[in-house]
C-alpha positions as CSV (number, residue, x, y, z in Angstrom):
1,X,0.0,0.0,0.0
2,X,1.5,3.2,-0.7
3,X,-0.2,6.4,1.2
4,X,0.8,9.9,0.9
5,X,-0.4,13.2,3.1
6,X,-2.0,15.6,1.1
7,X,-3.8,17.8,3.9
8,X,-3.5,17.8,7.4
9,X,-6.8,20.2,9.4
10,X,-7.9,21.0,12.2
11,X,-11.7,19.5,12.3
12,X,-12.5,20.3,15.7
13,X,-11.2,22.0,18.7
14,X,-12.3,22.9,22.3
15,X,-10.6,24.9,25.6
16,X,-11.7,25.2,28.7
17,X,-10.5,27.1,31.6
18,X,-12.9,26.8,34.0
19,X,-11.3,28.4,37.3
20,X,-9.7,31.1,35.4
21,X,-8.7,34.0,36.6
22,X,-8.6,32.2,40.5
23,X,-6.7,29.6,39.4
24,X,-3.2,31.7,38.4
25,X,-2.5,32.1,42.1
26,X,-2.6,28.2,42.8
27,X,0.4,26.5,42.5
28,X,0.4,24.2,39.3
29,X,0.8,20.5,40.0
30,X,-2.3,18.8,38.2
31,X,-3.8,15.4,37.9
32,X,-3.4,15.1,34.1
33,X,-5.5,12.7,32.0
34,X,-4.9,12.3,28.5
35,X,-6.9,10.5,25.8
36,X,-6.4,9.5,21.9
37,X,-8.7,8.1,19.7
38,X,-7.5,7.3,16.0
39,X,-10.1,6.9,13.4
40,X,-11.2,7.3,9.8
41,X,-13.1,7.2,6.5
42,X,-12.9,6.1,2.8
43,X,-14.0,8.5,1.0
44,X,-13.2,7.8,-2.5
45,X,-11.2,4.3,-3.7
46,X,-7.6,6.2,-3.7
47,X,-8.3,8.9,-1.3
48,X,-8.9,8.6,2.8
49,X,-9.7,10.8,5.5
50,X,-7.6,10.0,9.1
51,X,-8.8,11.6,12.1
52,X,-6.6,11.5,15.5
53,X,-8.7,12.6,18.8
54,X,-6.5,14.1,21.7
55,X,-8.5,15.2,25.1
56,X,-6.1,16.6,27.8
57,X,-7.8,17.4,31.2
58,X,-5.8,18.6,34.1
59,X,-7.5,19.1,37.8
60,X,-6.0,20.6,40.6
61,X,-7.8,18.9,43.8
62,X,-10.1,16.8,41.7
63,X,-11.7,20.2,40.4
64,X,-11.2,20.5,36.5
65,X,-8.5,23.4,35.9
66,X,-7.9,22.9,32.2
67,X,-9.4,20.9,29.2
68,X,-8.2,20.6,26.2
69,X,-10.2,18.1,23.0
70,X,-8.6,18.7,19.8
71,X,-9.4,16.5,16.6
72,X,-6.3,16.6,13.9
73,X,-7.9,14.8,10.0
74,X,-5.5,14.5,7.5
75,X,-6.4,13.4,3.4
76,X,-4.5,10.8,2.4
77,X,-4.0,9.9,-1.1
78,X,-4.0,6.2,-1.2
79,X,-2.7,3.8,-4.0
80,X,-2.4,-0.5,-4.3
81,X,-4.5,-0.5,-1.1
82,X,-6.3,-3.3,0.0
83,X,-9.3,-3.1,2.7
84,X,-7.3,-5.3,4.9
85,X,-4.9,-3.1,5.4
86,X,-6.8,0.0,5.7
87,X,-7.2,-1.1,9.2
88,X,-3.6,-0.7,10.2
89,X,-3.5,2.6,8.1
90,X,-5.9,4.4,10.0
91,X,-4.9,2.4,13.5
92,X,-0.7,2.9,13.1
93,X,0.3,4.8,10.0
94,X,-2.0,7.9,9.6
95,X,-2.4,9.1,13.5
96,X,1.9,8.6,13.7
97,X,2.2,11.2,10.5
98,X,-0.8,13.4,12.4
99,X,0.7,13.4,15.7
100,X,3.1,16.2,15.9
101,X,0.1,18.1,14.1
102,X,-2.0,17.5,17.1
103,X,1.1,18.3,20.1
104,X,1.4,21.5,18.7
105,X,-1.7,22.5,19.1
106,X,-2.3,20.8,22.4
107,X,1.1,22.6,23.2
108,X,-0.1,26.2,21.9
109,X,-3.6,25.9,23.6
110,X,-2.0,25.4,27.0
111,X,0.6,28.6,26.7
112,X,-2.6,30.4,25.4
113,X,-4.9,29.7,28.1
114,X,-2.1,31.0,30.6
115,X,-0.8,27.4,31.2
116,X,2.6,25.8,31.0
117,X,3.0,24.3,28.1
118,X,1.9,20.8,28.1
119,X,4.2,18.7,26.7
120,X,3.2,15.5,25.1
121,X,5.5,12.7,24.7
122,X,5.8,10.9,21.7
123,X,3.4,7.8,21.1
124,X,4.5,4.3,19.7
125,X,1.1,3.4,17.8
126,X,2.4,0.5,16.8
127,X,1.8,-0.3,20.4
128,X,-1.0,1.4,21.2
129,X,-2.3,-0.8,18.1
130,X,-1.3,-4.0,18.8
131,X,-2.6,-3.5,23.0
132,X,-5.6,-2.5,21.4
133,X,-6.2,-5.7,19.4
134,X,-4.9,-7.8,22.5
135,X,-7.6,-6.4,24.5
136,X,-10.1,-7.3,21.7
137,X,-11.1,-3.5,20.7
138,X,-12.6,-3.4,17.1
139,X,-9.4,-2.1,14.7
140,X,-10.7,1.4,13.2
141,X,-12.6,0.6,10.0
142,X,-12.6,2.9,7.0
């Protein structure tokens, strides 16, 4: 299978801030939860659309300080592809090539919202593929 980026978009994106202004005087040590959810759709026979989900929520003493859901999509021209291994495209190869799309913005958000900047460390979707079919989750579909 041979895939190639042609677009990479912001589809959706949300901030929260709840406590703001009150919570600039706290000092910042959250409880940090993040979340990624990879996904997708075929839209034509050579062309695919990719999404990669990230929700960041930090809470200081279990109250929610900062939330952060961004959803990166990227086209992806696709050529000699077969629908068995659209599967591993959309669950390995498309949300590793959107990735540093989505830190970035995860990144910016935080500085903008008065934050540190919340550093995401890199992801081995490989990994977070193969847990995902040892723990019998359905392989994103296209």
């Amino acid at each position: 299978m041979k895939l190639e980026l042609v677009r990479v978009y912001t589809k959706d994106l949300s901030f929260e801030n709840p406590l703001s202004p009150g919570i600039f005087g706290e000092e910042w040590k959250p409880e940090v939860e993040m979340r990624m959810h990879a996904g997708g759709t075929r839209l034509e026979e050579s062309l695919l659309e990719a999404t990669l989900q990230v929700s960041v929520e930090a809470r200081l003493g279990g109250r929610p300080a900062m939330l952060v859901e961004v959803v990166v999509a990227g086209l992806f021209a696709l050529a000699e592809a077969t629908d068995e291994e659209l599967p591993r495209a959309l669950g390995v190869t498309c949300p590793a090539m959107l990735y540093p799309y989505a830190r970035e913005t995860v990144t910016a958000l935080s500085v903008r919202g008065g934050f540190p900047p919340f550093i995401m460390q890199p992801a081995d979707f490989d990994e977070i593929h193969r847990r995902r079919l040892e723990a019998g989750a359905p392989e994103p579909a296209a």
